[in-house]
Each structure stands twice: as structure tokens, then as C-alpha cells.
C-alpha positions in Angstrom: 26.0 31.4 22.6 23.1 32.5 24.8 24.4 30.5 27.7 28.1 31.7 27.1 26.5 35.6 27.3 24.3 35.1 29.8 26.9 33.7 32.1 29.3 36.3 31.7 26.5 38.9 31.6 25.3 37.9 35.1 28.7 38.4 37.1 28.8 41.9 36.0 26.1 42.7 38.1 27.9 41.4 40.5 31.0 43.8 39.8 28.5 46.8 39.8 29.3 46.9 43.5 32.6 47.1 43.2 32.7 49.8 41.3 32.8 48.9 38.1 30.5 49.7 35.4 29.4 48.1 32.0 31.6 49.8 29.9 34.7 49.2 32.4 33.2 45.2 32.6 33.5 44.4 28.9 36.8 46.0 28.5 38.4 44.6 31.6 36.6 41.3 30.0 38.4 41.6 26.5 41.7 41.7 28.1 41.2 38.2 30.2 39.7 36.4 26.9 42.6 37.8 25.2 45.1 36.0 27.7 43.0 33.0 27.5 42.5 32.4 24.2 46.5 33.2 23.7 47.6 30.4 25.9 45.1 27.8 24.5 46.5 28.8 21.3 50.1 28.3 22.3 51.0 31.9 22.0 54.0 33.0 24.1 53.9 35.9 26.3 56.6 37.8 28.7 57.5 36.5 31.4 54.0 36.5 34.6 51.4 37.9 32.2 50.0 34.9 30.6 46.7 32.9 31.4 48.7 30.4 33.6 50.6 32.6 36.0 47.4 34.5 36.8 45.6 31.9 37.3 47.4 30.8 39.9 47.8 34.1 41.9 45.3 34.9 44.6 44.7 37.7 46.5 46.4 40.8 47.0 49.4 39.4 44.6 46.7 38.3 41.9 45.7 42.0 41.7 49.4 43.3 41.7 50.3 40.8 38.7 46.8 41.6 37.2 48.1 45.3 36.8 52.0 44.5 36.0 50.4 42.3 33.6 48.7 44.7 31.9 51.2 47.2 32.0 54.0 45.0 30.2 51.8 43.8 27.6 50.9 47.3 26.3 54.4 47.9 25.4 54.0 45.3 23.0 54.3 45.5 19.5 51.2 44.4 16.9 48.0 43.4 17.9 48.8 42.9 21.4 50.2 46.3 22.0 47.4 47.7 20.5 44.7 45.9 22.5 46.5 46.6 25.6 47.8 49.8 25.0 46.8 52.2 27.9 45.2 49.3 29.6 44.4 49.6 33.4 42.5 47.3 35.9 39.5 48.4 37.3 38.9 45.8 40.0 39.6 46.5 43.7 38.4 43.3 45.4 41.0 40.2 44.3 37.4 37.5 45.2 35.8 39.3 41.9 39.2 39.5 39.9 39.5 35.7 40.7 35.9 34.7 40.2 36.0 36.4 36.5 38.9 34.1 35.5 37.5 31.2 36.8 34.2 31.7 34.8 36.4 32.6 31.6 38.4 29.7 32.1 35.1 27.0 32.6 35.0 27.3 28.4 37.4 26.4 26.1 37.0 29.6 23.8 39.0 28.5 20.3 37.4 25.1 20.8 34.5 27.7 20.0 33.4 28.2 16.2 34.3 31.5 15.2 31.0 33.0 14.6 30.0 31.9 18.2 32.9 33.7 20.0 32.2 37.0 17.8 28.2 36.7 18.5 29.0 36.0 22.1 31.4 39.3 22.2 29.0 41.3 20.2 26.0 40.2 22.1 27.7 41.8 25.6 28.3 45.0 23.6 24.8 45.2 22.6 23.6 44.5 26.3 26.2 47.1 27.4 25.2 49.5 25.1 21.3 48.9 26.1 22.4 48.6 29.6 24.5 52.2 29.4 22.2 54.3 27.2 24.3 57.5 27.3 26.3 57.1 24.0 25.4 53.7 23.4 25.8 54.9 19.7 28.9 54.5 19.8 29.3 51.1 21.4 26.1 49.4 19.1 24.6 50.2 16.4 21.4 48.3 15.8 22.5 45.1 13.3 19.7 45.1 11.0 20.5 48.7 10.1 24.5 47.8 9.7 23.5 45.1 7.6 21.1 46.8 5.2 23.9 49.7 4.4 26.1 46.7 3.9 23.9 45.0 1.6 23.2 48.3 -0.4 27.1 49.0 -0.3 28.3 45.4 -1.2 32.3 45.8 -0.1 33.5 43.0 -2.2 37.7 43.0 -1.9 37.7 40.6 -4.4 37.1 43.0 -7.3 40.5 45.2 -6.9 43.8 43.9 -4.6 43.6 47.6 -3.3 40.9 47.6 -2.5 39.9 49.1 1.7 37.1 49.2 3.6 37.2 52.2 5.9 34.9 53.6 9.1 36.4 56.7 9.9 34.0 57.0 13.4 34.1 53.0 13.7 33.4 52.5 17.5 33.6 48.8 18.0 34.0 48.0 15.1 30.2 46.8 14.1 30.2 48.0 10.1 33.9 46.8 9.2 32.4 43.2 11.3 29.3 43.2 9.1 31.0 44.0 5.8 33.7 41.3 6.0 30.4 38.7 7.2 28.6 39.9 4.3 31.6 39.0 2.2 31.6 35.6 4.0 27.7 34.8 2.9 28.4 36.2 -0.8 31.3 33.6 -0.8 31.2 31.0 2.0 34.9 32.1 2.8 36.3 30.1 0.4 39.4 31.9 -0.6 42.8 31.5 -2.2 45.7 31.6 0.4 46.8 35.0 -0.9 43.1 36.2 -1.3 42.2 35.2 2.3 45.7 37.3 3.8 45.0 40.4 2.0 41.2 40.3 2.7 41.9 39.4 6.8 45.4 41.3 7.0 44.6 44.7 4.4 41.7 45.5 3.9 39.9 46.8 6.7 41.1 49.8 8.0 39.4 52.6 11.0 39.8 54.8 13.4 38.2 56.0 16.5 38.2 58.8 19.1 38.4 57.2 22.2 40.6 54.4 23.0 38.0 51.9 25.1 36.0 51.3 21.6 38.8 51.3 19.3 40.1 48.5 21.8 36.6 46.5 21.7 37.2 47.2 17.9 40.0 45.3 17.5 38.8 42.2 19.8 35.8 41.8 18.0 37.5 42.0 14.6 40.1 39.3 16.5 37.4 37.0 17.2 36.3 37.2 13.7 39.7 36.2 12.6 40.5 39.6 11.1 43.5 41.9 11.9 42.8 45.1 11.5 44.2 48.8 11.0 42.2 51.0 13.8 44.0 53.7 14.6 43.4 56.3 17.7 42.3 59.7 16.6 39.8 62.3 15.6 38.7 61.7 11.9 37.4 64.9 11.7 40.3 67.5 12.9 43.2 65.2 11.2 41.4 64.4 8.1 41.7 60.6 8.3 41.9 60.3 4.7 45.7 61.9 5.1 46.6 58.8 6.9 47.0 58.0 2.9 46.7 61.5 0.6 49.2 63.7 0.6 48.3 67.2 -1.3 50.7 68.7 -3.7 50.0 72.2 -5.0 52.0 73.6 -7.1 53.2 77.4 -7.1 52.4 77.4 -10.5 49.7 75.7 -12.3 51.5 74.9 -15.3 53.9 72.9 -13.4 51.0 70.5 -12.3 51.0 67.7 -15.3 54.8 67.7 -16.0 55.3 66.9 -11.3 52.6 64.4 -12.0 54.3 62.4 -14.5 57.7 63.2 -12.6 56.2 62.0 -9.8 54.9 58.2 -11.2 57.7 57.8 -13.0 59.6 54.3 -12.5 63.2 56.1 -12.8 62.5 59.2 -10.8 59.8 60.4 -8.4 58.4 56.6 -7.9 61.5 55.1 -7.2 63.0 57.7 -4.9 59.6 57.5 -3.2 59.8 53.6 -2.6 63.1 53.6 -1.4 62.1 55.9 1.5 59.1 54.1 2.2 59.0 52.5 5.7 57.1 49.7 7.5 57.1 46.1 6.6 53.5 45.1 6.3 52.2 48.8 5.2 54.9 50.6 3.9 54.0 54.2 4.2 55.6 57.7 3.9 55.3 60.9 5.7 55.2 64.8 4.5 59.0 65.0 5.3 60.0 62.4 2.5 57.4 64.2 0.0 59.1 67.5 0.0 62.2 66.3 0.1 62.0 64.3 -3.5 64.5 66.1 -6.1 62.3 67.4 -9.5 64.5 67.4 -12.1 62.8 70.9 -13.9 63.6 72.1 -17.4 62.6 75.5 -19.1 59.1 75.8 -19.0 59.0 75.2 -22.9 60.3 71.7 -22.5 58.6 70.6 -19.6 55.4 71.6 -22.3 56.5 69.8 -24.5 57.5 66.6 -22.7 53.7 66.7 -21.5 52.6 66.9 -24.9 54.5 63.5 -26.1 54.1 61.9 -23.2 50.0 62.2 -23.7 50.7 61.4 -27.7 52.6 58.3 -26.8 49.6 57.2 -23.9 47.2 57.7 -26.9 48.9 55.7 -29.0 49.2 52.8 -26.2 45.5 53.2 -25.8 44.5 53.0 -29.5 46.9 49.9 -29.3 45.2 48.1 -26.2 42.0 48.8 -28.0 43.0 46.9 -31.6 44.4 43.9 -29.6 41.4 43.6 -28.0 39.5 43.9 -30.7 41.5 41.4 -32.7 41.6 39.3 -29.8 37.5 39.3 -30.2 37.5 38.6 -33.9 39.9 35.5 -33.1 37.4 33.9 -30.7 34.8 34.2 -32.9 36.1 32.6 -35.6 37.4 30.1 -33.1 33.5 29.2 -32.4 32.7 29.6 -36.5 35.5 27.0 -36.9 33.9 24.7 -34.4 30.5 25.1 -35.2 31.6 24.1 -39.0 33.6 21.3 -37.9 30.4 20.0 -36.0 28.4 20.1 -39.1 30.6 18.8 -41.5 30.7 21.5 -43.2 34.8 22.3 -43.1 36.9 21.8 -46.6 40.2 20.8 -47.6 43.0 23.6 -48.8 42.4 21.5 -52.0 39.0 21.9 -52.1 38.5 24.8 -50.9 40.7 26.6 -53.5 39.3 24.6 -56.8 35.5 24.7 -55.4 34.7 20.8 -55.2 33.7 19.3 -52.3 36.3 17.5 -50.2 36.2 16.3 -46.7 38.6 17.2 -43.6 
């Protein structure tokens, strides 16, 4: 790992005189490994931007593709969009454009483990960050400080399948990195197939101000084999918890228990609300389909008194739960007082049992 960052770390010294500084390095550095790491992984891209076709350009023409290149692939849908989105080249001289890929392309980066690629990527955002000083904050944080708030927070997934793990300010990405390598220690990421999608697909969600970290975000999370949610924003003026929380007030308060139940109720509010949900792998709604759910409302009196059952009837379900399990409890213990009878030779006959003399079973 040290050779791979060293290596890449020396050339961008190199591209300091053209221009370009640490911050523009790394970025202009995530987009190449990107292409790389695609091709050796067969992925198909349109037409003149993969790893191939730039490879072989030189030149004038290699820095004209380089551009086109990146300009196509941020109209992209998913992950690549996103990494590429906004994307813009920063080198002027084609020798240092041309020189980069041939370092990238000396390694065989999948052939990599993962935790070597992600150190490696992390390690040049650390020297950046030490390198750049102004706002390095929000490049790097230090790791043993992300990993004892980890440690003290323990994000397990596992425990709930809706359950998030969310950095509001994330930067690039260094506490949603930690907490899914902390889950990786507690478990040595040995997951079920549907455990191991949720956890690497839904679960780790953030957002950021700026565009060049939430980019270096979602690389580093891609390296650690992790898809991410990072969205582009300001956490603080949108409220990045409305992203999933819409607030309903009622004009008046008395209406507030009967719209709730309205609301979660398979046969009205719920099911007009899934059918105008959109998006296939986060299905989501906006403030437009909210307001414009029909709420059935009768007289005040009755929507007081359908509150008032409804409760009774939950009550009753609870109390109900609660003597299952109870008997449910009972059962398994005299499950083991069975056994532990059985063992001892102690068990009767019906016969036996009902006249009082010993018999054997």
C-alpha cells in the first residue's frame, strides 16, 4: 500500500507545475481509477470514454477525449453519473495527462484486496488534507478519532432491516467508511446474500456541501465495495432529515390521532401512499403526493370515537401478544422439566401415574 501511495503521491508534485493542486490531483485521480478499474472489471462504457480508447490517444487529441470523456459519462445514470457528474479536467499539458495513466495502468487495481485499494485512496486524502491545510477538515478527519466515535456508537445494521447510517456533513466520506469497517471486524463480513445487499446497497446514506468531497465520498465508499446515498446539498438550510420526514400539522389538534391512523392504514392513507411512490431501489415521495391524499373525515364525534376503539382493540392485541408469550415461556419450561425427568428416570406411566404405584416409561 505504501508503494502504491507513494508512487502516485510523487507525480503530483510533478503536476504542481502545471497548475494543478492537491485537491484538483486526487479528484482528477478518482476519475482515471474509476475508468480503470471499470474496464478490468468488464464494465461497458459509451462509446471513446473507456480505459482503452484513452489509453491509446496522445497529445492534443488525448486531452480533447479526456474532456469529452468526462463530459458524457456525467450524464450517466447511478454511480457513474454521480461520480462524474460536473466533472472537468484540469490538466493542460497532454505529457502529464499521459504519464498519470501510464502510472495507473502499471497496477492491476481489482487484482488488489479491497482493503488495500481503500487504504491506498484514503491514504492520498490524508496527505492531501495535510498537504492543503486550509479546510483539511473536511477532506480528513484524523482515523483514530473516527474510530473511537465509532466504537462508542457501534452502527450495527444487523439489529433492524431499516436500519441507516447517516453523516449529514460527511466530506469524504471517512465516518460512514469506518462504521461499515467496524461492522466488518464485529463480524468478519460474513453475511447472508440478502444481509450483505441491504448493508452495502441501503444503509449508508450522506450528504455534503460541495461537490469535489461528496465525489471522493463515493469513490472511497466504491473501493470499499459499498454503494452509497450521498447526496449534494446543505444539511443545515434543507434540513437533511426531510430528504425522509415530512411534517403534518393539523389545523386542529383533535384531528391529529384519527389522520394518524388514516394515514397507516393498509386500505386508505398507506395504500394510496405506495401507489404514488416512485423510484425503484428507494422508492420515495414528495410534498405534492402528501397533500394530495383524500381523508375520508366524519363528524368530529365519530372520528372520537373511532380513536377510542381503535386504542381498545390495540390493547387488547397487546394483552394478547403478552399471554402468548407468556404461555409460550411456561411451555419451554416444562419442555426442560420433562427432559430433566426423563434423564433421571423419574417419568411415570398414565397408569401409574393416576393409581400412585410406580411404573416405568
Amino acid at each position: 500500500m505504501t508503494d502504491v501511495v507513494g508512487k502516485l503521491w510523487g507525480f503530483c508534485h510533478v503536476l504542481r507545475h502545471d497548475g494543478i493542486d492537491y485537491g484538483d490531483y486526487i479528484e482528477q485521480l478518482t476519475y482515471l481509477l474509476f475508468l480503470k478499474m471499470a474496464d478490468e472489471r468488464g464494465i461497458e462504457l459509451p462509446e471513446a470514454t473507456d480505459w482503452p480508447y484513452l489509453r491509446k490517444q496522445s497529445g492534443t487529441d488525448l486531452l480533447d477525449s479526456y474532456i469529452e470523456a468526462l463530459r458524457v459519462l456525467g450524464r450517466q445514470h447511478g454511480m457513474l453519473g454521480d461520480i462524474f457528474s460536473g466533472a472537468q479536467s484540469r490538466f493542460t499539458n497532454p505529457v502529464n495527462l499521459h504519464k498519470l495513466i501510464g502510472i495507473i495502468d502499471e497496477t492491476e487495481w481489482t487484482a488488489l484486496d479491497t482493503d488495500v485499494k481503500a487504504a491506498a485512496f484514503e491514504g492520498l486524502l490524508e496527505k492531501a488534507a495535510a498537504e492543503g491545510k486550509k479546510g483539511a477538515g473536511q477532506y480528513f478527519t484524523p482515523r483514530p478519532l473516527i474510530q473511537s466515535m465509532v466504537r462508542c456508537i457501534k452502527p450495527d445494521p444487523r439489529v433492524s432491516k431499516d436500519f441507516k447510517i447517516g453523516d449529514p456533513a460527511c466530506g469524504t466520506g471517512g465516518f460512514l467508511v469506518a462504521a461499515y469497517e467496524w461492522l466488518k471486524d464485529q463480524t468478519g463480513g460474513a453475511f447472508d446474500r440478502e444481509t450483505a445487499q441491504r448493508i452495502r446497497k441501503q444503509t449508508y446514506y450522506g450528504q455534503d456541501l460541495v461537490a469535489r468531497p461528496r465525489r471522493l465520498a463515493l469513490m472511497n465508499l466504491y473501493l470499499h465495495q459499498v454503494e452509497p446515498h450521498i447526496t449534494l446539498g446543505d444539511s443545515i438550510y434543507e434540513a437533511y432529515v426531510n430528504q425522509h420526514v415530512a411534517l403534518v400539522r393539523p389545523v386542529l389538534p383533535d384531528l391529529t390521532e384519527y389522520l394518524h391512523l388514516w394515514t397507516i392504514s393498509p386500505q386508505h392513507g398507506r395504500k394510496k401512499l405506495s401507489a404514488d411512490a416512485y423510484g425503484a431501489g428507494k422508492p420515495g415521495l414528495n410534498l405534492d403526493n402528501i397533500r394530495t391524499m383524500p381523508v375520508g373525515l366524519p363528524p368530529i364525534e365519530e372520528q372520537i370515537e373511532i380513536v377510542a376503539r381503535t386504542k381498545a382493540l390495540f390493547a387488547l392485541a397487546d394483552r394478547i401478544h403478552e399471554r402468548v408469550a407468556t404461555a409460550t415461556r411456561q411451555v419451554g419450561r416444562s419442555s426442560h422439566a420433562v427432559l430433566a425427568k426423563a434423564f433421571h428416570g423419574e417419568l411415570l406411566t398414565v397408569d401409574a401415574a393416576v393409581s400412585g404405584t410406580p411404573g416405568e416409561i
